[in-house]
C-alpha positions as CSV (number, residue, x, y, z in Angstrom):
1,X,14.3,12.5,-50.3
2,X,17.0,9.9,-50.6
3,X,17.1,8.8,-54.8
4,X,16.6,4.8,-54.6
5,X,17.1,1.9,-57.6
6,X,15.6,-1.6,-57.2
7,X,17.8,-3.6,-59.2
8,X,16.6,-7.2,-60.2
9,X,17.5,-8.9,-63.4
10,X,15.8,-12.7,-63.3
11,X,13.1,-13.3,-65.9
12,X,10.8,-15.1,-63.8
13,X,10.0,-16.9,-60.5
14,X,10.0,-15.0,-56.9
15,X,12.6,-12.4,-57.8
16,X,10.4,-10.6,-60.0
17,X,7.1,-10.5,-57.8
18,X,9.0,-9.8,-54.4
19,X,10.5,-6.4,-56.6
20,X,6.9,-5.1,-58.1
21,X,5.4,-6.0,-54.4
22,X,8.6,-3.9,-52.7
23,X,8.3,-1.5,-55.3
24,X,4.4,-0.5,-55.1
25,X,4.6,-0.6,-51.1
26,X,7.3,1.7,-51.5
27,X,5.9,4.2,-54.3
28,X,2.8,4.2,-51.8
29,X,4.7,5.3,-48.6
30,X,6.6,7.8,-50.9
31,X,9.6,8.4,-48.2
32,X,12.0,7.8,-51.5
33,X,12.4,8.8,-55.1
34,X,12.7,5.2,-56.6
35,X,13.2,4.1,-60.1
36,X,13.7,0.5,-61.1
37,X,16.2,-1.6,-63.0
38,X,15.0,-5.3,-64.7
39,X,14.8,-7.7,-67.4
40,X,13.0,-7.1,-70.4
41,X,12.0,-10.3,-70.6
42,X,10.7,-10.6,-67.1
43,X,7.5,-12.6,-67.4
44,X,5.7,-9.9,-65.2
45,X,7.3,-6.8,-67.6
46,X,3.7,-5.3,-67.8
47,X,3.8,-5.2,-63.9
48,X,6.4,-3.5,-63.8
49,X,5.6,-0.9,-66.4
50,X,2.3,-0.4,-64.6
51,X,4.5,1.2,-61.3
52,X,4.6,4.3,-63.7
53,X,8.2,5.1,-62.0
54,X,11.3,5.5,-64.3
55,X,12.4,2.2,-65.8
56,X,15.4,0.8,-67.4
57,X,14.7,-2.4,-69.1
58,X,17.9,-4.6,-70.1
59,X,17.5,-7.3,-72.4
60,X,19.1,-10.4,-70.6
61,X,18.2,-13.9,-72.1
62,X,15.8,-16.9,-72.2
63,X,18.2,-20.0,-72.2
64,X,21.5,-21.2,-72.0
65,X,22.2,-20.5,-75.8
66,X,21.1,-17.1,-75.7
67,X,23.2,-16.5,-72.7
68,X,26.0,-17.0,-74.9
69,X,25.2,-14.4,-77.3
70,X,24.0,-12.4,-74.2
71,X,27.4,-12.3,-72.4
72,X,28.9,-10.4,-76.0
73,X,27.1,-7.3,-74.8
74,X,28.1,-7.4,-71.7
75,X,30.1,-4.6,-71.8
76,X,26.9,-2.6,-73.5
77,X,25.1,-3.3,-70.2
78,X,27.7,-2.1,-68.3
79,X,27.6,1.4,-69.7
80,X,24.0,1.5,-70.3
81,X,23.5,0.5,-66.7
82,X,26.2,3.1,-65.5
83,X,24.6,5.9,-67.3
84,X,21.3,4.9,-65.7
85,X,22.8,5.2,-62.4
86,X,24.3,8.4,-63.1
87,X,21.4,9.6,-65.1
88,X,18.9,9.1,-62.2
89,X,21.3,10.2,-59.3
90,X,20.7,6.9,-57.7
91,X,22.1,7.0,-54.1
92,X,21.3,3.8,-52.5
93,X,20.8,0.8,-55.2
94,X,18.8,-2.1,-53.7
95,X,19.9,-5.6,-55.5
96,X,16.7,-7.3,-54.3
97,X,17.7,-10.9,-56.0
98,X,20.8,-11.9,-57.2
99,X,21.5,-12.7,-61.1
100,X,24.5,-14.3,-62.7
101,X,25.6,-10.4,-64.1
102,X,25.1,-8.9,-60.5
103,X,28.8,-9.4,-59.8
104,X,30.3,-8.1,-63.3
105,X,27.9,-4.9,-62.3
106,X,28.3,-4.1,-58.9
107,X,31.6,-2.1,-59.0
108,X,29.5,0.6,-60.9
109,X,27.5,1.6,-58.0
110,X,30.5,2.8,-56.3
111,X,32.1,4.9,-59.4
112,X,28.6,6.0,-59.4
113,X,28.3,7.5,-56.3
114,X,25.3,5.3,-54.7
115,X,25.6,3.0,-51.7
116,X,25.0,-0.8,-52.1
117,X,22.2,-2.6,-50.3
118,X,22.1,-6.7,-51.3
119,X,19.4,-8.3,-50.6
120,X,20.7,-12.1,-49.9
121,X,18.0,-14.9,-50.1
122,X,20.3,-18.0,-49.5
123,X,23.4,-18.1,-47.6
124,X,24.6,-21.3,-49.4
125,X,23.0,-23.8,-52.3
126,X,20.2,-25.9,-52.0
127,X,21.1,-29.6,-52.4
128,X,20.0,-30.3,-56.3
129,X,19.8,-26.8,-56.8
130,X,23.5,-26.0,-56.9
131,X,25.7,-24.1,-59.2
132,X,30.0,-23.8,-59.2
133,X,30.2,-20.8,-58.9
134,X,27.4,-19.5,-56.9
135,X,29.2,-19.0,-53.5
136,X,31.7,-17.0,-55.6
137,X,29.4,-14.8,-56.7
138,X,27.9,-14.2,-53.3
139,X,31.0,-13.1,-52.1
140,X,31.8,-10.9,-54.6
141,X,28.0,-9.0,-54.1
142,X,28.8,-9.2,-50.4
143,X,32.5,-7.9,-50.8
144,X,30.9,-4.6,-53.4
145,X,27.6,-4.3,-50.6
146,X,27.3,-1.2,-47.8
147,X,24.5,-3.2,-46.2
148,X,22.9,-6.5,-46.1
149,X,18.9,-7.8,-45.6
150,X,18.1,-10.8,-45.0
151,X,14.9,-12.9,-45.4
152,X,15.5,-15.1,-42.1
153,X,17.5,-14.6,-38.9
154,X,18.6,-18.4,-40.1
155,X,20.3,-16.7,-43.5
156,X,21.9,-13.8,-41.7
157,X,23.5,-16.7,-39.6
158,X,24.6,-18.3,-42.8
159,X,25.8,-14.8,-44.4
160,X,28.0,-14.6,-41.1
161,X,29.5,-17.8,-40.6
162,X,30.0,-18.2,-44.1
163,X,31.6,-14.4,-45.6
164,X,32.3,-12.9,-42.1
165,X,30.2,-10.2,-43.1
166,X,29.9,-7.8,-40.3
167,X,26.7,-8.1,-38.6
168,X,26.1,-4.3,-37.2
169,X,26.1,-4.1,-41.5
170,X,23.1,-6.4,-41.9
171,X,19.4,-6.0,-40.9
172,X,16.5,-8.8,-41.2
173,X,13.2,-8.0,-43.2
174,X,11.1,-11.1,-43.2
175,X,9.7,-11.9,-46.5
176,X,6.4,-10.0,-47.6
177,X,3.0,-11.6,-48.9
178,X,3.0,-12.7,-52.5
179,X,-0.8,-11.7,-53.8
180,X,-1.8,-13.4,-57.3
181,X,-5.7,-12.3,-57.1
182,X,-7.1,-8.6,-56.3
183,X,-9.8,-8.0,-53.3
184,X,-9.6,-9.0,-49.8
185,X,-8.2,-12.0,-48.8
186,X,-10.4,-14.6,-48.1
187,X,-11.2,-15.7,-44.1
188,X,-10.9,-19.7,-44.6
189,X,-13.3,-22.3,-42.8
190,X,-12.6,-26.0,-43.5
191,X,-14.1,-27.9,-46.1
192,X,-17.7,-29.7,-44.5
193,X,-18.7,-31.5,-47.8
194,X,-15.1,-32.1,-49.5
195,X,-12.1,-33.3,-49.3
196,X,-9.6,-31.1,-47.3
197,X,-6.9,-30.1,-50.7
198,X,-3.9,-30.0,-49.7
199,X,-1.2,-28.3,-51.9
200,X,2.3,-28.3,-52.6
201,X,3.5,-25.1,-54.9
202,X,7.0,-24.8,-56.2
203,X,10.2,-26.0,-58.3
204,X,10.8,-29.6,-57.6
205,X,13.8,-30.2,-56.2
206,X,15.4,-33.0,-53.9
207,X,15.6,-30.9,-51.4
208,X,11.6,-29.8,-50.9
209,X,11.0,-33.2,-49.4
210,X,8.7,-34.8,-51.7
211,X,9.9,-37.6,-51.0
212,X,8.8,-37.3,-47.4
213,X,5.3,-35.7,-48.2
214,X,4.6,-39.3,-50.1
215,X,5.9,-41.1,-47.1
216,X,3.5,-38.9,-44.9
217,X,0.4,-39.3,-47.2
218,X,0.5,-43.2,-47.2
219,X,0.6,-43.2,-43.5
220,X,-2.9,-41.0,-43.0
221,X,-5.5,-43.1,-41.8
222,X,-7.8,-43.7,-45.2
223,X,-10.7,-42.3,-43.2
224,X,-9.1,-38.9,-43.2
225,X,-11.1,-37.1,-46.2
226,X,-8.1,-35.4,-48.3
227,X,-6.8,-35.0,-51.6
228,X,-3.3,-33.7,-52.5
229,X,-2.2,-31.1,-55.4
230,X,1.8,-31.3,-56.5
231,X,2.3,-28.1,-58.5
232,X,5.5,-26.8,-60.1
233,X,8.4,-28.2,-63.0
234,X,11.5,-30.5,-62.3
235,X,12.4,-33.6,-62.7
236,X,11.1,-36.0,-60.0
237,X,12.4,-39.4,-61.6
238,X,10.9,-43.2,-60.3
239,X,8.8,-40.3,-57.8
240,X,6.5,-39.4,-60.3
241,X,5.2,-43.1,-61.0
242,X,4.8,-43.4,-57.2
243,X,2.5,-39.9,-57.3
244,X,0.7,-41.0,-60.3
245,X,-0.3,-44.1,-58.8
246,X,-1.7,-42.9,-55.2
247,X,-5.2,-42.1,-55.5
248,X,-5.5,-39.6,-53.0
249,X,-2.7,-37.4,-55.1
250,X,-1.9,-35.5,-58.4
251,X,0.5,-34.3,-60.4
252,X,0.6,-31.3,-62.7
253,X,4.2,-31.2,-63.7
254,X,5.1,-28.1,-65.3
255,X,5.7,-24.2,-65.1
256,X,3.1,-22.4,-64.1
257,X,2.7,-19.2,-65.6
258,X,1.8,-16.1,-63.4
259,X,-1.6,-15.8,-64.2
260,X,-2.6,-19.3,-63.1
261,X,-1.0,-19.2,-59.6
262,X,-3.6,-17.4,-57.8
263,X,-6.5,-19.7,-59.1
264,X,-4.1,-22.8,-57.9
265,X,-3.7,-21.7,-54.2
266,X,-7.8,-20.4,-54.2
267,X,-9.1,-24.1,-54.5
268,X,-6.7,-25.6,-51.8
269,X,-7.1,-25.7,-48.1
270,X,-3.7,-25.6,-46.8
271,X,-0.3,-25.4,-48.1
272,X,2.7,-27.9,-47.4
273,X,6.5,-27.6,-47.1
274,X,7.9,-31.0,-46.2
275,X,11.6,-29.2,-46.6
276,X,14.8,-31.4,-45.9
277,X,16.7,-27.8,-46.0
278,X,15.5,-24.4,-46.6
279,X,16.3,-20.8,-46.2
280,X,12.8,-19.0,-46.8
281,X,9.8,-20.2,-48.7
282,X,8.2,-18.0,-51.7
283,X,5.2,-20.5,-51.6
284,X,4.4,-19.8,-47.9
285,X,4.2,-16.2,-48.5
286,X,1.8,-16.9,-51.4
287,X,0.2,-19.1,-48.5
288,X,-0.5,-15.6,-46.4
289,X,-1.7,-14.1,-49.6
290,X,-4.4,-16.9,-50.3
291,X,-5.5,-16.9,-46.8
292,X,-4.1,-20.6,-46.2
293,X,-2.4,-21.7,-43.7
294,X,0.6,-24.2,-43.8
295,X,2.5,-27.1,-42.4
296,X,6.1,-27.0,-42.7
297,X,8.9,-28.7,-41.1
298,X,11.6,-27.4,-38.6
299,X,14.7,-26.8,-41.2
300,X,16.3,-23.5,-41.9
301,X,13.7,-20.2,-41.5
302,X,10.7,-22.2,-42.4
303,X,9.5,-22.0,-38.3
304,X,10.2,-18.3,-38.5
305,X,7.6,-17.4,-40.8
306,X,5.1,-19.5,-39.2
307,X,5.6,-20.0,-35.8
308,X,6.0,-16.2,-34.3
309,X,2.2,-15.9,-36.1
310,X,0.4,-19.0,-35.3
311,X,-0.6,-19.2,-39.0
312,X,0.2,-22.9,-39.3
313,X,2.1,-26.1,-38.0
314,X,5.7,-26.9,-38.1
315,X,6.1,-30.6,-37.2
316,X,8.3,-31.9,-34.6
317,X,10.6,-33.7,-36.1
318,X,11.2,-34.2,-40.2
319,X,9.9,-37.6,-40.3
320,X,7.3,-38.9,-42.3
321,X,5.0,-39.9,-39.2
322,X,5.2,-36.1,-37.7
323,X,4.3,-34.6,-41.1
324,X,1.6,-37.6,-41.3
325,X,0.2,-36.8,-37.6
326,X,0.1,-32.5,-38.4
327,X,-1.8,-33.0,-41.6
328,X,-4.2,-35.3,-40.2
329,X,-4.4,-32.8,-37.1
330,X,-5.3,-30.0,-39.5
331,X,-7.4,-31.6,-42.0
332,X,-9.7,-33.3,-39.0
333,X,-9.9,-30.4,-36.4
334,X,-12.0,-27.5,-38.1
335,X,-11.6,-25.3,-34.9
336,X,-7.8,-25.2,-35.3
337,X,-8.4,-25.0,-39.2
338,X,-10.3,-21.5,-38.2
339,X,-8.0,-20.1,-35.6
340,X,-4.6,-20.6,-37.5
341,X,-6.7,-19.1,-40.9
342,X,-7.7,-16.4,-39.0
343,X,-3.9,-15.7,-38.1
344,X,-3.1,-15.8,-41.4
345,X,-5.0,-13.8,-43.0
346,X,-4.1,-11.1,-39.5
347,X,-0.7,-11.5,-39.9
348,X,-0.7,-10.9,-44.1
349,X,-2.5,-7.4,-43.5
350,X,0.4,-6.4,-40.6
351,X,3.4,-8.1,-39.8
352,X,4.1,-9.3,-43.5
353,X,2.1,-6.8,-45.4
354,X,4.4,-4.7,-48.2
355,X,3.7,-1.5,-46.1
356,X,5.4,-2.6,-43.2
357,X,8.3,-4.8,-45.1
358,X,8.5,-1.1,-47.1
359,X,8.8,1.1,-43.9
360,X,11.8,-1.6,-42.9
361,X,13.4,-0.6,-46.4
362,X,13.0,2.7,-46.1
363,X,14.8,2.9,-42.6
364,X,17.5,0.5,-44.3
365,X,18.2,2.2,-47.3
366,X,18.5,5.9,-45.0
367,X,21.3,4.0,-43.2
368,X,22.8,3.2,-46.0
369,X,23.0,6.2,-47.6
370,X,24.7,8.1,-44.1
C-alpha cells in the first residue's frame, strides 16, 4: 500500500475543503496509507483532526505582519516538515493547493525519497487577483513535480503552453462536490409562490463579472419574479452603490465563515458565474453540493463542469443580454428548472462525487510512485 501525504498549507477558502473532501474519499476507499500535512490555523482545523489519520500541523500565519515574523522560522518548517516526511515514509506527496512556502519546501520531497504530485488550480493570475511572483512560483512547484493534475482540460492547456510541462506527465481530475450541510442532497423544483433567488457566492474580484451580472439584471423584463444574493468580501468600489440601489438585489459584503455557507446556498435557487476569465469555479462545485443548478458563461473551464452534465446553462456569448436571456430562461421555465436539478444532483452522487475524484487519485498517485 503505497504511503501518501496531502500537503496543503492555506488557512482558509477552497484549498482547505477540496483536501478534507480528498482526504475522507480517500481514507474511505483505503487503496493508500495517507497522512496529512496543514495549517494550524486553517479555519476548518477540527475537520481535519476529525480524519483520525496522522497529522502534522504547521503554524503558518494570519496577515501580512505575522508573515513577517512567520518567514524567521522558516528554516524550523523545513526540518520539521522533512522529519515528517521521513518519519511517515511518505512516497508520493500530493500538494493539493499551492502556498507561498510550497516552493522553499518542495526540494525536500526528493531528499526524502517520495515522488511529487502538484495539484495546479490556475495556470496564470486572475486579472485583480495577481501577485509578482506567482508564475515564479508555479514554475518552481512544476520544475520539483513527478506529476501534474489538473482541475480543467482548459488549465492543463495553460500548464503546457505556459511551463512546457510534458503532457504524458499530467492527468485531469475535475473538481469534486463541495458539501456544507449533512444528509441527502436536496431534488430542487422551482419556486411557485416566491421569487426565484438567484445567488452569486465568492471573493469579489474584477474578474467574476459583476459588473456584467448588474448589466444582465437591469435588462430582465420586471415581470420576471426574482431576487438576487451577492455573497463574499472584496472591494467592489462605485459597484456597490449601483447594487445597493436595485431593488431586486442585495449585498452582504464580507467573509463568510464555513459554517454559514451551507445555509446561504439552501435558500437560493440557482447559482451564477457571470466570469470574464476563469480556470475552475469552487462555487459551482458548492452548486452540485446544494443541489442547484447554474448559469455561467463560456470563459476558461467554466462550460466543462457544466455542460458534459446538463446541470445548468452556459450563455452564448459573455454579453449582458445572453446572461439576461439564460436567467430569465431558467427562472420562467419550471420544466427545465427540474430536469437540469435533477442532473445535478445525478452528476454530484457520480461523476464529481469524492469517491470517484479519489479512485482518479489513487491511480495517479500509483503512477507516480513507479
Amino acid at each position: 500500500m503505497t504511503r501518501a501525504l496531502l500537503w496543503q498549507w492555506q488557512r482558509r477558502g477552497g484549498g482547505p475543503k477540496y483536501t478534507v473532501e480528498l482526504a475522507r474519499a480517500l481514507a474511505a476507499r483505503g487503496r493508500v496509507a495517507l497522512a496529512l500535512s496543514v495549517s494550524r490555523q486553517a479555519e476548518i482545523i477540527a475537520d481535519y483532526r476529525a480524519q483520525g489519520l496522522p497529522l502534522q500541523e504547521i503554524d503558518t500565519y494570519r496577515g501580512g505582519r505575522e508573515f513577517i515574523t512567520a518567514t524567521l522560522r522558516l528554516p524550523a518548517v523545513r526540518a520539521a516538515f522533512r522529519d515528517y516526511l521521513k518519519r511517515q515514509r511518505i512516497e508520493v506527496v500530493v500538494a493539493t493547493m499551492s502556498h507561498l512556502w510550497n516552493p522553499i519546501m518542495v526540494d525536500l520531497v526528493a531528499r526524502a525519497g517520495a515522488r511529487l504530485v502538484t495539484v495546479v488550480h490556475d495556470a496564470a493570475s486572475h486579472p485583480g487577483d495577481d501577485h509578482p511572483l506567482r508564475q515564479r512560483m508555479i514554475a518552481r512547484e512544476l520544475r520539483a513535480s513527478d506529476r501534474v493534475v489538473t482541475l480543467s482540460d482548459h488549465v492543463a492547456a495553460g500548464v503546457r503552453a505556459n511551463f512546457a510541462y510534458p503532457a504524458d506527465r499530467m492527468t485531469v481530475i475535475p473538481h469534486g462536490i463541495f458539501r456544507f450541510d449533512t444528509g441527502l442532497i436536496p431534488a430542487r423544483q422551482a419556486p411557485a409562490d416566491r421569487p426565484f433567488r438567484f445567488l452569486f457566492f465568492g471573493r469579489l474580484l474584477p474578474y467574476k463579472g459583476l459588473d456584467l451580472l448588474m448589466d444582465a439584471v437591469e435588462r430582465i423584463d420586471p415581470a420576471v419574479n426574482f431576487e438576487l444574493a451577492i455573497v463574499g468580501n472584496g472591494d467592489l468600489g462605485p459597484l456597490a452603490a449601483r447594487i445597493a440601489a436595485h431593488p431586486r438585489a442585495r449585498l452582504d459584503r464580507r467573509w463568510i465563515p464555513e459554517h454559514e455557507v451551507g445555509g446561504i446556498f439552501a435558500a437560493a435557487d440557482a447559482t451564477v458565474a457571470p466570469y470574464r476569465e476563469a480556470s475552475q469555479s469552487g462555487a459551482l462545485a458548492a452548486s452540485y453540493g446544494a443541489g442547484l443548478p447554474m448559469i455561467a458563461t463560456p470563459v476558461g473551464g467554466l462550460a466543462e463542469q457544466i455542460m458534459p452534465f446538463g446541470a445548468g446553462l452556459v450563455t452564448a456569448d459573455t454579453t449582458p443580454g445572453a446572461f439576461a436571456a439564460a436567467m430569465t430562461r431558467l427562472a420562467t421555465d419550471p420544466d427545465l428548472y427540474a430536469r437540469l436539478a435533477a442532473n445535478t444532483v445525478e452528476t454530484a452522487q457520480g461523476p464529481l462525487s469524492w469517491d470517484r475524484i479519489a479512485g482518479q487519485f489513487e491511480d495517479t498517485i500509483e503512477r507516480a510512485r513507479r
